[in-house]
C-alpha positions in Angstrom: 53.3 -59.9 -61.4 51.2 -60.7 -58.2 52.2 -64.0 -58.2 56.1 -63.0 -58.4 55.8 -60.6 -55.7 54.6 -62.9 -53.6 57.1 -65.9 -54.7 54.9 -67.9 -56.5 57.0 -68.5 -59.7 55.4 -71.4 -60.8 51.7 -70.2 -61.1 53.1 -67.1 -62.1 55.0 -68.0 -65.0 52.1 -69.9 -66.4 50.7 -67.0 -67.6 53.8 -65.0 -68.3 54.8 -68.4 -70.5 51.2 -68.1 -72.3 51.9 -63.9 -72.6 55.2 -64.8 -74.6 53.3 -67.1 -76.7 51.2 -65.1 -77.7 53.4 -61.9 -78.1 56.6 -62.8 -77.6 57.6 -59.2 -79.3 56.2 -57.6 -76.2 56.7 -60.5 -73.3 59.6 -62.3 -73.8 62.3 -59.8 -72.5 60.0 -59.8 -69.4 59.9 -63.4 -68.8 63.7 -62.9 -69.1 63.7 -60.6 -66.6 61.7 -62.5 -64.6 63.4 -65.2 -65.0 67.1 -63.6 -63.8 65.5 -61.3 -61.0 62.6 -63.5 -59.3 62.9 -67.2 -59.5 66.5 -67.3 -60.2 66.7 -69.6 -62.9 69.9 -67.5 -64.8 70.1 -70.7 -67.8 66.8 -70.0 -68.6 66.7 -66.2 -68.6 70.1 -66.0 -70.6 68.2 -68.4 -73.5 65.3 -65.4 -73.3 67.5 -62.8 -73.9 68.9 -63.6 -76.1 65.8 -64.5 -78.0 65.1 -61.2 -77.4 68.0 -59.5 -78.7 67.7 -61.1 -81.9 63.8 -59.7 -81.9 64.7 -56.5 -80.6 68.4 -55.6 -80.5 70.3 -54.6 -77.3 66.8 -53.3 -75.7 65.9 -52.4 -72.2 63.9 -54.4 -69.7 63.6 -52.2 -66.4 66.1 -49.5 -67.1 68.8 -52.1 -67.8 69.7 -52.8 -71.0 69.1 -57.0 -71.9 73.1 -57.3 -71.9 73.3 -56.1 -68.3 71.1 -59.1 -67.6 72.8 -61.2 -69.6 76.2 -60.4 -67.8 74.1 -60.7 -64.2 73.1 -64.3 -65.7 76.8 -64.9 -66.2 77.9 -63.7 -63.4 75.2 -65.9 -61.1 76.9 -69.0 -63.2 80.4 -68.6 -62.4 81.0 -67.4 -65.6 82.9 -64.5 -64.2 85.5 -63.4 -67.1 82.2 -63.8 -69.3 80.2 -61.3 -67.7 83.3 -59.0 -67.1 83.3 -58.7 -70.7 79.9 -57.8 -71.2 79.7 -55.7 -68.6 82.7 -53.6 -70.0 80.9 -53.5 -73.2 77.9 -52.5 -72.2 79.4 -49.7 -70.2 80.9 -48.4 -72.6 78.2 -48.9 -74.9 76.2 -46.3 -72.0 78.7 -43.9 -72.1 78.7 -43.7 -75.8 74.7 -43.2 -76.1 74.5 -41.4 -72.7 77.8 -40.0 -71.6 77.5 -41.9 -68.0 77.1 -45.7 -67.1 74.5 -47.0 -64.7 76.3 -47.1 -61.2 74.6 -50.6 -61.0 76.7 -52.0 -64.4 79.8 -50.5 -62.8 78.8 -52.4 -59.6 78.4 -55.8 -60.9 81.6 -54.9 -63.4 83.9 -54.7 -59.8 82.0 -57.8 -58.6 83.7 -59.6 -61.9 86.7 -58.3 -60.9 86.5 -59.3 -57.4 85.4 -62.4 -57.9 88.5 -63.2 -60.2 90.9 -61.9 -57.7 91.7 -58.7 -59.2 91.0 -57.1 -56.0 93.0 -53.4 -57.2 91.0 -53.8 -60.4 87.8 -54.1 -58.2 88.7 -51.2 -55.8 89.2 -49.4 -59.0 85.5 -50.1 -60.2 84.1 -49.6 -56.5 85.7 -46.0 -56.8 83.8 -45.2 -59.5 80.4 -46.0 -58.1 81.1 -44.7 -54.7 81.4 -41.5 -56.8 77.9 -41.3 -58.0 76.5 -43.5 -54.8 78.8 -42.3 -52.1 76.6 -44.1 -49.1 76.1 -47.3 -51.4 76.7 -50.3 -48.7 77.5 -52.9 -50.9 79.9 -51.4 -52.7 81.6 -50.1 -49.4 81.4 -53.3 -48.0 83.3 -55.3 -51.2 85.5 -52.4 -51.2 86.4 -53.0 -47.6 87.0 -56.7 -48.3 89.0 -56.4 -51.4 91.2 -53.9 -48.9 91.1 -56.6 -45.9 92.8 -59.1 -49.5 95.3 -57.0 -50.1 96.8 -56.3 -46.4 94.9 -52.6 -45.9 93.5 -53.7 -42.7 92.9 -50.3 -41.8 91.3 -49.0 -45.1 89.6 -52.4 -44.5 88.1 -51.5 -41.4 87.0 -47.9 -42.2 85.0 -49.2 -45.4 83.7 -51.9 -43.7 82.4 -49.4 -41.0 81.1 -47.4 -43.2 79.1 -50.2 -44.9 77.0 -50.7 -41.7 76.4 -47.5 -41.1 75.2 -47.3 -44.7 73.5 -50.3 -44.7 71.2 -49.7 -41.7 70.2 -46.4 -42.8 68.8 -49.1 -46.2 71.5 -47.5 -48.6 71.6 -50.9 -51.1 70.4 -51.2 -54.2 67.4 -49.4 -54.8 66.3 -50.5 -57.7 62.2 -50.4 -58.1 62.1 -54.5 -58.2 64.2 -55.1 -54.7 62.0 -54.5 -51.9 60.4 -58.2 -53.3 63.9 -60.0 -54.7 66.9 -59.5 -53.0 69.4 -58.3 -56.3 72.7 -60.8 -56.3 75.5 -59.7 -54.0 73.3 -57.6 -52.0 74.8 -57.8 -48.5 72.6 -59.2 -45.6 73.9 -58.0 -42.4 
């Protein structure tokens, strides 16, 4: 992990490649993460994961289950209707096992949507996690534009105040893993 933290994928994943060989049980979902999360290679970490699922099941790799990383995967590749899919499942899938969803699934779930277009289908999502992560930049900042897409210039500004308020106070994603990888659609003001 020293290596990854300080962005040196390629020594770094020679031993996380000789880790897998040897105990690919244990290993392999990590290289995925890896993978997805550091050195941004989304083809290759989609092929891990789903290695692992078929050694594992539907397991977790840093609280995130691998099909949250598989739809992130999808998502990074344009394959936006794809990971909307997965990430619905998956959701839902939560909620089922957990009663809630991770406010990070539901994020990337209205980045699907806004990505297609579906800009009230994205607000919709946004909503949701603003509920649990009220001061969540990012999501106050794609809320604001999918407002600005739909002619709520006013809404639009608001939210998109809001987001740099937010934003320089360091309300982004906070996951354990992002103060050394920037997590995709993180905003950069």
């Amino acid at each position: 992990m020293p290596y990854f933290k300080e962005r040196k994928y390629e020594v770094g994943m020679k031993y996380l490649d000789k880790a897998v060989h040897y105990k690919p049980e244990r290993w392999l979902a990590y290289r995925a993460f890896i993978k997805c999360i550091f050195s941004k290679q989304y083809a290759a970490a989609l092929i891990d994961f789903e290695r692992a699922i078929k050694l594992k099941g539907n397991n977790y790799e840093m609280d995130h289950t691998y099909s949250f990383y598989i739809a992130l995967c999808n998502l990074q590749l344009n394959n936006f209707k794809k990971a909307e899919d997965i990430f619905n499942e998956d959701i839902h899938h939560q909620i089922e096992e957990w009663g809630e969803a991770h406010f990070l699934d539901r994020f990337y779930y209205g980045i699907t949507k806004y990505e297609q277009g579906k800009w009230q289908e994205a607000i919709i999502e946004l909503d949701k996690v603003l509920l649990e992560y009220p001061n969540f930049s990012d999501a106050l900042y794609y809320k604001s534009i999918c407002l600005w897409r739909i002619n709520n210039y006013a809404a639009y500004e608001k939210f998109l105040s809001e987001a740099r308020i937010e934003a320089a106070k360091g309300n982004t994603i906070n996951e354990a893993n992002s103060v050394y990888e920037p997590y995709p659609y993180t905003v950069r003001w």
